[in-house]
Structure formats: structure tokens, C-alpha cells
C-alpha positions as CSV (number, residue, x, y, z in Angstrom):
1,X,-1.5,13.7,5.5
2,X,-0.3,13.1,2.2
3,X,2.9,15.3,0.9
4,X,4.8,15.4,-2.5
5,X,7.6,17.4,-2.0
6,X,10.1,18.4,-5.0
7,X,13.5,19.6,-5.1
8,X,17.1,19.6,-7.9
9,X,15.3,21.9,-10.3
10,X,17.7,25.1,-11.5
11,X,18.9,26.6,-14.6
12,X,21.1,24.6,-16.6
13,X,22.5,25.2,-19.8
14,X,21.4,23.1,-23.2
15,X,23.1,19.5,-23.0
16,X,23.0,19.4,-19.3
17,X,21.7,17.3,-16.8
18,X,19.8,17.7,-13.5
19,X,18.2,15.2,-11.1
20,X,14.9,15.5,-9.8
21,X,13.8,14.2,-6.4
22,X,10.4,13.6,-4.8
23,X,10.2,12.9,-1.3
24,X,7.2,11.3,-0.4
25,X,5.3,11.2,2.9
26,X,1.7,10.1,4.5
27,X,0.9,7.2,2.8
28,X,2.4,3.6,1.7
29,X,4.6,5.2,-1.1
30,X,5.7,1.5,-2.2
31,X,2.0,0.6,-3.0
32,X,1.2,3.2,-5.6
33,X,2.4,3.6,-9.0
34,X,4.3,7.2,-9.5
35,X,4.4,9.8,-12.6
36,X,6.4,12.7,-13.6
37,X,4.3,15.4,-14.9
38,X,5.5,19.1,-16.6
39,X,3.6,22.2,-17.8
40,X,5.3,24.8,-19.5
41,X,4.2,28.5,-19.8
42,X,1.0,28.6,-21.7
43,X,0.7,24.7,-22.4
44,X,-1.4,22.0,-21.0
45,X,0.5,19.6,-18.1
46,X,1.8,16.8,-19.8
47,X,2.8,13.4,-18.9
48,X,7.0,13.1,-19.0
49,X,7.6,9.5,-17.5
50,X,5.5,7.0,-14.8
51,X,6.9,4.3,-12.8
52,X,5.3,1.3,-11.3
53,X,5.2,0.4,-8.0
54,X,7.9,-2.2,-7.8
55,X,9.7,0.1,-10.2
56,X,9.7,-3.1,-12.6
57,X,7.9,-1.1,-15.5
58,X,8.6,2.8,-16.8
59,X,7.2,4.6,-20.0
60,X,8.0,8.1,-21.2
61,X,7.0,11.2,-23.2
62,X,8.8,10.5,-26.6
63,X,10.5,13.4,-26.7
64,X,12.4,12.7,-23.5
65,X,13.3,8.6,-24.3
66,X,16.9,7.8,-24.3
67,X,17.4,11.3,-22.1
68,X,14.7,11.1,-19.0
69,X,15.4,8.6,-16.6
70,X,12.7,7.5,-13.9
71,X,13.6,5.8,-10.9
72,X,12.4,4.8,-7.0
73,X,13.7,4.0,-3.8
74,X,11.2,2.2,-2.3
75,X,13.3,1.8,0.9
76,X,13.6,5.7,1.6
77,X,9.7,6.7,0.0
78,X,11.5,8.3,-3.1
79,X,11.1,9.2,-6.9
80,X,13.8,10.5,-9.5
81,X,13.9,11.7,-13.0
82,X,17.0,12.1,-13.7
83,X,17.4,14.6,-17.1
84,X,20.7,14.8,-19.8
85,X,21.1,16.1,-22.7
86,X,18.5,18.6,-21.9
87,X,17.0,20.8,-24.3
88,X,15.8,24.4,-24.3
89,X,12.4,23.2,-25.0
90,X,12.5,20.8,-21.3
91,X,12.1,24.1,-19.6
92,X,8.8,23.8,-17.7
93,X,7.9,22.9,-13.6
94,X,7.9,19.6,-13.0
95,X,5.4,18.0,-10.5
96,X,5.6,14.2,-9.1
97,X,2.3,12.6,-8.6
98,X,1.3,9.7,-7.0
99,X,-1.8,7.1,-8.5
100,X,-4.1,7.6,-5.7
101,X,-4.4,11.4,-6.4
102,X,-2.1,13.6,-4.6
103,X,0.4,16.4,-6.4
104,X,3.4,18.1,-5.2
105,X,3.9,21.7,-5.7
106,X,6.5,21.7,-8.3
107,X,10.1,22.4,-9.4
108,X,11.3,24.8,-11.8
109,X,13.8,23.5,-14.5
110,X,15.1,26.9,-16.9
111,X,16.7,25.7,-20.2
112,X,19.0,28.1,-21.2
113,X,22.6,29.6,-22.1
């Protein structure tokens, strides 16, 4: 059974930084290419980062490059995104997804002073 499971989203003032994990479980996560997705109140869910499966190749949202960081630990079936400088406008849950179909159930990340 596939699982996506999220965690190290909080409330964090503008210009700070969190770290977002996503363990993953059921399936051969160093096979499969890996995204970050977010969806803010009222918006369509959009693409942040992605990640291939090596980890060799990333790409981001613009308005997170030079911020967003997307990693993988291959060895312990996990993602990151790690966030600084964050900005009010970040605030949205964040949801890991794997390339054969499967979503986790989010994380929360607040914006705000």
C-alpha cells in the first residue's frame, strides 16, 4: 500500500525557513520521479518544484527559485523542500506526490507575523 506521509509544516514568520519532509512507503521510492505541489485557499494546486529519480535533475515554480530547495534520500525513501526567505504569499498546504500517481495528505505552512 502506497503512503505519502508529510510533516515540518508550522507558522513561521516572513524571511523564515522551514523544511518539509515526505516519508515514503509501499513502493520502490528510488524508481519514480517526485514533485512538490501547493494549493492555497481559493487557488488551483500548483506545481512548486519536482525532482528526478536519481535526484540528478530539479525544476521549480519561478517564484520560489533561489528560495525552494528540493532534495531525496534515496537510501531512507525520502523527499525535502527545504523553504527560506519565505514569503507571506508561500502560505498554502503542501502535498508531495510521487510519478506513478499517489498523494500525501498534506502540510500546512502559515506565512505570517
Amino acid at each position: 500500500q502506497v503512503q505519502l506521509v508529510e510533516s515540518g509544516g508550522g507558522l513561521v514568520q516572513p524571511g523564515g525557513s522551514l523544511r518539509l519532509s515526505c516519508a515514503a512507503r509501499g513502493f520502490t521510492f528510488s524508481r519514480y520521479g517526485m514533485r512538490w505541489y501547493r494549493q492555497a485557499p481559493g487557488k488551483a494546486r500548483e506545481l512548486v518544484a519536482g525532482i528526478s529519480s536519481s535526484g540528478d535533475t530539479t525544476n521549480y515554480l519561478d517564484s520560489v527559485k533561489g528560495r525552494f530547495t528540493i532534495s531525496r534520500d534515496n537510501a531512507n525513501d525520502r523527499l525535502y523542500l527545504q523553504m527560506s526567505n519565505l514569503k507571506p504569499e508561500d502560505t498554502a498546504v503542501y502535498y508531495c506526490y510521487a510519478l506513478l500517481g499517489y498523494w500525501g495528505q498534506g502540510t500546512q505552512v502559515t506565512v505570517s507575523s
